[in-house]
Each structure stands twice: as C-alpha cells, then as structure tokens.
C-alpha positions in Angstrom: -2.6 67.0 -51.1 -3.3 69.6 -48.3 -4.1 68.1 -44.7 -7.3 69.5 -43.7 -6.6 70.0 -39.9 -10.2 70.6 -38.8 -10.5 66.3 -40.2 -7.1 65.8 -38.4 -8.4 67.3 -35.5 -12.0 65.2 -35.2 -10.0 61.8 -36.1 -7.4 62.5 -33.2 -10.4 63.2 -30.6 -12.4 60.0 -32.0 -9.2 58.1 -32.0 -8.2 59.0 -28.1 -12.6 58.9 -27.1 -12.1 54.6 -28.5 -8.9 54.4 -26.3 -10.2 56.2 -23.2 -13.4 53.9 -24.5 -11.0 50.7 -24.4 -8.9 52.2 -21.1 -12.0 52.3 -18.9 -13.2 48.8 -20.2 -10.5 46.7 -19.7 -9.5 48.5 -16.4 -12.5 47.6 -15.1 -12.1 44.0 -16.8 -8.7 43.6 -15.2 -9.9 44.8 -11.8 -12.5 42.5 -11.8 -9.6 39.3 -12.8 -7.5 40.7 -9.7 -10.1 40.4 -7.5 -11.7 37.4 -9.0 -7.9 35.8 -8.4 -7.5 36.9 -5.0 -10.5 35.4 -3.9 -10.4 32.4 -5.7 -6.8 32.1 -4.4 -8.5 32.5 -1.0 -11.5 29.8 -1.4 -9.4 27.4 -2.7 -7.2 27.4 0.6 -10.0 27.4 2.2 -11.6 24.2 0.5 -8.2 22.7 1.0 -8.1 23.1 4.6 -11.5 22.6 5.4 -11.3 19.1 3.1 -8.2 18.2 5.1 -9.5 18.8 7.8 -13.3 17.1 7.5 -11.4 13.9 6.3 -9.6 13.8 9.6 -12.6 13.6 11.3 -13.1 10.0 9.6 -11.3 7.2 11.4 -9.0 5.3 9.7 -8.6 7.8 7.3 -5.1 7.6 5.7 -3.3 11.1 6.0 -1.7 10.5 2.5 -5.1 10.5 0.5 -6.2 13.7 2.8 -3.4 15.3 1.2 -4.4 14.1 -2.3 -8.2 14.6 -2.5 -7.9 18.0 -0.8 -4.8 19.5 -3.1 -7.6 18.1 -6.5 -10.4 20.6 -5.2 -8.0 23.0 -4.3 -6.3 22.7 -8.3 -9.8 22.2 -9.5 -10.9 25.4 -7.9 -7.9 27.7 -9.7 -8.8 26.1 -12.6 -12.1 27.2 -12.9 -11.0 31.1 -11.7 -8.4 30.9 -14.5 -11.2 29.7 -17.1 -13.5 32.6 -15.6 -10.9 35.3 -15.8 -9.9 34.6 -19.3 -13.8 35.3 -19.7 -13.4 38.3 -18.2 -11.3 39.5 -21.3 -13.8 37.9 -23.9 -12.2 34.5 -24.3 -14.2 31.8 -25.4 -14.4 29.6 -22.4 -15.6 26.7 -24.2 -13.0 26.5 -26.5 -10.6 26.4 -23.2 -12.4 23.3 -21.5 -12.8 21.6 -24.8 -8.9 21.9 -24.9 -8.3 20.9 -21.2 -10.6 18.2 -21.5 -8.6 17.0 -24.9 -5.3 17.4 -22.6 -6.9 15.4 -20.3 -7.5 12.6 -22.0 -4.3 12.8 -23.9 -2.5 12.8 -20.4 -4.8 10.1 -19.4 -3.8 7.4 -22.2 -0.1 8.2 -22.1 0.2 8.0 -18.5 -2.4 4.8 -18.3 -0.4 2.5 -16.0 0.5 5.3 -13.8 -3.0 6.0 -13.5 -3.9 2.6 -12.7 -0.8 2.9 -9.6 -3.0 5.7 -8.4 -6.1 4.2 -8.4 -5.1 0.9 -6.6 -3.0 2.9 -3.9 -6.4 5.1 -3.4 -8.0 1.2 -2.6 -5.3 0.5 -0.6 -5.1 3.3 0.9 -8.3 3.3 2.1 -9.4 -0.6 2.3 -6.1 -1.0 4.2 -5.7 -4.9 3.6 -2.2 -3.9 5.1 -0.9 -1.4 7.2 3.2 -0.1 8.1 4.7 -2.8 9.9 2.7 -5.8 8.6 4.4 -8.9 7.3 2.5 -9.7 4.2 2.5 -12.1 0.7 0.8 -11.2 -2.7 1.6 -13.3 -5.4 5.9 -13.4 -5.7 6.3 -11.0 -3.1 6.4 -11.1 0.1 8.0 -8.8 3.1 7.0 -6.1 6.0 5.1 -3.1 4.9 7.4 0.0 5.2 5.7 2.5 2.9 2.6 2.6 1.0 2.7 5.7 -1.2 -0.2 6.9 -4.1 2.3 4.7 -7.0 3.9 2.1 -5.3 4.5 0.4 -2.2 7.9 0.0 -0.2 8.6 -3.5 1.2 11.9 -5.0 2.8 12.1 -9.0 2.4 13.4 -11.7 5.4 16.8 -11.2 4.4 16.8 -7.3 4.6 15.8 -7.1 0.5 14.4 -3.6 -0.7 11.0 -3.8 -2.8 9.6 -1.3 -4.8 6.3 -3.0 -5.4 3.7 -1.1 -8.1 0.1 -0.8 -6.3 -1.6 -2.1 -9.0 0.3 -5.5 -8.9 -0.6 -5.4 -5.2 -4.0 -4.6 -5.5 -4.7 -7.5 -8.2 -3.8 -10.4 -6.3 -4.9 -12.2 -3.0 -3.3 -10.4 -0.2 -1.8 -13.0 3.0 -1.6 -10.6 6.1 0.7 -13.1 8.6 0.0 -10.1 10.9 -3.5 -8.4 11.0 -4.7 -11.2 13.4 -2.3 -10.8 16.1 -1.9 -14.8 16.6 -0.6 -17.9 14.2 -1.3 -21.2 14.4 2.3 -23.6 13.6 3.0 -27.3 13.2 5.6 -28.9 14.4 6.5 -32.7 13.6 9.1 -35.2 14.5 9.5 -38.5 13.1 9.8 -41.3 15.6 10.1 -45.0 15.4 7.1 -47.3 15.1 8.7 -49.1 18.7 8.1 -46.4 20.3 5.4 -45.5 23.0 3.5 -42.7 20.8 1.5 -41.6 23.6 4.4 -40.9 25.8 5.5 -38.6 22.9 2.5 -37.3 22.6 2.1 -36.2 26.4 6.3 -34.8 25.7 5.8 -32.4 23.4 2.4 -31.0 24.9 4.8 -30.8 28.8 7.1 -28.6 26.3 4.3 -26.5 24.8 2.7 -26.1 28.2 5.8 -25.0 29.4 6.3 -22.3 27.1 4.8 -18.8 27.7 4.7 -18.3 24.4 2.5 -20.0 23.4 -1.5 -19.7 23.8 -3.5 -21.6 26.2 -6.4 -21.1 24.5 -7.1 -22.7 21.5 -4.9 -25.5 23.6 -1.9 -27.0 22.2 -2.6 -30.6 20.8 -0.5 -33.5 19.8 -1.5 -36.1 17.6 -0.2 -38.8 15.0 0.5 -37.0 11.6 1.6 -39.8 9.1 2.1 -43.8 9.8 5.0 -44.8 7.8 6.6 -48.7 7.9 8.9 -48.1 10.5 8.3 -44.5 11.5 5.2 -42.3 13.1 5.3 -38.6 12.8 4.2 -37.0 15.9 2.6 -33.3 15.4 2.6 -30.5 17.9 0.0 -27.9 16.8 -0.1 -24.3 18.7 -0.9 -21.1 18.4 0.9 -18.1 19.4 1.4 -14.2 18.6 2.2 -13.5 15.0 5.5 -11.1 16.1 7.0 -14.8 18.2 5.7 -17.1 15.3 9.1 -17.9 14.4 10.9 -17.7 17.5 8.2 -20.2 19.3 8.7 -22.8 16.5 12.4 -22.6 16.6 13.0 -23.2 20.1 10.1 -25.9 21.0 11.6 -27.6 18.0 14.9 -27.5 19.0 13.6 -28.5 22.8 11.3 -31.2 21.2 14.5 -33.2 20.4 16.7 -32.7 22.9 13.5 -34.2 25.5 13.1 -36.9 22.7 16.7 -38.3 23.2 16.9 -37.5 27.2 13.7 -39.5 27.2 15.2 -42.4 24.9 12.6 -41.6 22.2 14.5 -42.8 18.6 14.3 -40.7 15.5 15.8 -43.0 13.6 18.6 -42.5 11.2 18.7 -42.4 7.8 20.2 -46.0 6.1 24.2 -45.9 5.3 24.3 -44.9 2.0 25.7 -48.1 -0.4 29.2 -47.9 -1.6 30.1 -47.3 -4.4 30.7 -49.7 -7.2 34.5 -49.4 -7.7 34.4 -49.1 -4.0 32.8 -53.2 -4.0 35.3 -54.1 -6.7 38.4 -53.0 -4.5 
C-alpha cells in the first residue's frame, strides 16, 4: 500500500506539536519541583534552627529532646515538599499519605516497645526526676546517673557495675533520688549493757557528732534509747549530713563511737561462747 506523504507529513508535525506540548509542561512542572525543593530544603533548616533555638530559651530544657523535636519538624517539613512535588507531576497525593500513614502504623506496632523507650525518656527527659551524677534506686536497680539517652539510661552500680537500664522500666516505678536534696539523715546504733550509765552514752556519741564537721548543726544531732533488750540497750545517734559524705560520715563516727565507748569503759557486750560440741562433751 503506497505511503501517502502529505498524511505522513501532518502525523509527524502533530506528533512533535504533543511533545513540544509535553516538553513545555513538564519543564515547567519540574522547574517548579526544583524550586519547590530548594526552598523547602531551606524552611526546614530554618524551622530546625529556629526550634533549637526557641527551646533553649526554656530553662531546664534538656539539649537532647531540642535535638529530637527540632530534627521531627524539620523531617516533617520534607515530607510534605516531597508529597507536594510528586503533585507537581499529577500524583495522587492521597494515595501517598494513605500509604505513609499505613507505614506508620505498621512501624508503630512492630517497633511498640521501642516506642514506649522513647516516650518515657521524653518524661524523663523533661520531668527530670534524676539528673547526670545522681545516685538513684527504681525498683532492682540502683546506681549514679551517667547517661540518660531518648531509649535507655546508662547507670554504673557501688561496685563499678555498668547498667543499661530501658526508660520505660525507669519511668514505671517509684524513683529514690539519695541525691536531689543535697542532705541525708543516718542512724547509727550501738548496743550497750543494761549496767551501764545510758545517759553518759548518750552525751558520748552527741561530743562525737558535735565534733564532726560533717555533720549538720541544724536539724541537731540527737541520741536517744532505740530498743531495751534483757541485758542490752541500743543507743541511737541520728544526724544529718550532705548526701555526697553520707557514707563517709557514718563510717568514721561509727568507727569513733566505739573506740570512745571502750576508752570510756562503756561494755558492748559479747556474744555467749558458743556450746561445744557433742562428741566434744563425750571426750
């Protein structure tokens, strides 16, 4: 069949009108993304270091959740010039947050005890029932604060023990700060015997207390009978002093307590001989 070139002629020119027709339209379309990116790329620092920024204005305001809320509006904001230049290029935008949102929640339920991590060190973060360097007790664990991150929390025991705690453990139970207050009260007690003058013990271990700059003159230092037993009285020294001496302070005025107890001829008395054995008797 001949080829009619005058038809081959007006389907080339229609064909190359719809491409210069397409050319122009997504040109402009793709123009318009670029820019849209670039200043969207722009805001979103912008929100980022303005959110930073306005947060540290707030005192008390941990520098870790600065970091998190103003990096989400940052993410938030390129996700929402992504969605709008895909719309650029006739994408159905709905269909795109219907997905995200279905990601989301699929994210969400796999990940839902790292979520909960997140959310208590958010609390913690900014309640602040403990800070870095605190000496604290929640529940089975118990140590000095060394780093409290967005998922867990970083302890380090009495005897040098690294904890990895999860916030949300933390968060869930009553916290004991043995620091946040600055001062301690502590007991000490020594067991005396009933023949001895109790009030000159008394007057003893409140000399040793008064003697020690450790420990606080106000509340005052107090001694006073603890228990009565049928040959014993405990005598009780109560004090208070700075949480960071707390255990220093009641290891030397306890040692001190006893040595003036037996340079002062105050007893403790001594525990019964134990009974001998029974083949021991029979030999």
């Amino acid at each position: 069949m001949p080829i009619d070139p005058q038809n081959t002629l007006a389907a080339v020119q229609a064909g190359l009108a719809q491409l210069s027709t397409l050319i122009v339209s997504y040109s402009f379309s793709a123009i318009g993304a670029v820019i849209l990116l670039v200043v969207g790329y722009i805001i979103a620092g912008l929100a980022e270091r303005s959110i930073f920024a306005g947060l540290g204005h707030i005192h008390g305001f941990d520098q870790t959740l600065r970091h998190f809320f103003s990096k989400i509006v940052r993410y938030a904001i390129l996700i929402l010039v992504t969605i709008m230049v895909l719309g650029q290029f006739g994408v159905q935008t709905a269909s795109i947050i219907a997905a995200i949102g279905a990601i989301g929640l699929a994210i969400g339920l796999a990940l839902q005890g790292t979520l909960q991590n997140i959310a208590a060190g958010i609390m913690l973060l900014a309640l602040r029932p403990f800070r870095i360097g605190e000496s604290v007790e929640v529940g089975s664990i118990a140590g000095t604060i060394e780093e409290i991150g967005l998922f867990a929390t970083k302890l380090r025991t009495a005897e040098g023990v690294y904890i990895l705690a999860p916030n949300s453990t933390l968060w869930n139970q009553p916290v004991r700060n043995f620091t946040r207050n600055g001062v301690r009260r502590s007991d000490i007690t020594l067991s005396i015997g009933s023949w001895n003058d109790i009030d000159r013990a008394q007057k003893t271990l409140l000399a040793i207390a008064g003697s020690d700059r450790r420990v606080k003159r106000e509340p005052a230092p107090i001694a006073f009978v603890a228990t009565l037993g049928d040959s014993t009285v405990s005598i009780a020294l109560r004090y208070w002093t700075s949480s960071a001496d707390f255990f220093a302070t009641q290891t030397d005025l306890t040692k001190r307590a006893k040595q003036q107890f037996d340079s002062e001829g105050i007893s403790i008395p001594r525990p019964p001989p134990e009974a001998p054995a029974p083949e021991a008797r029979r030999q």
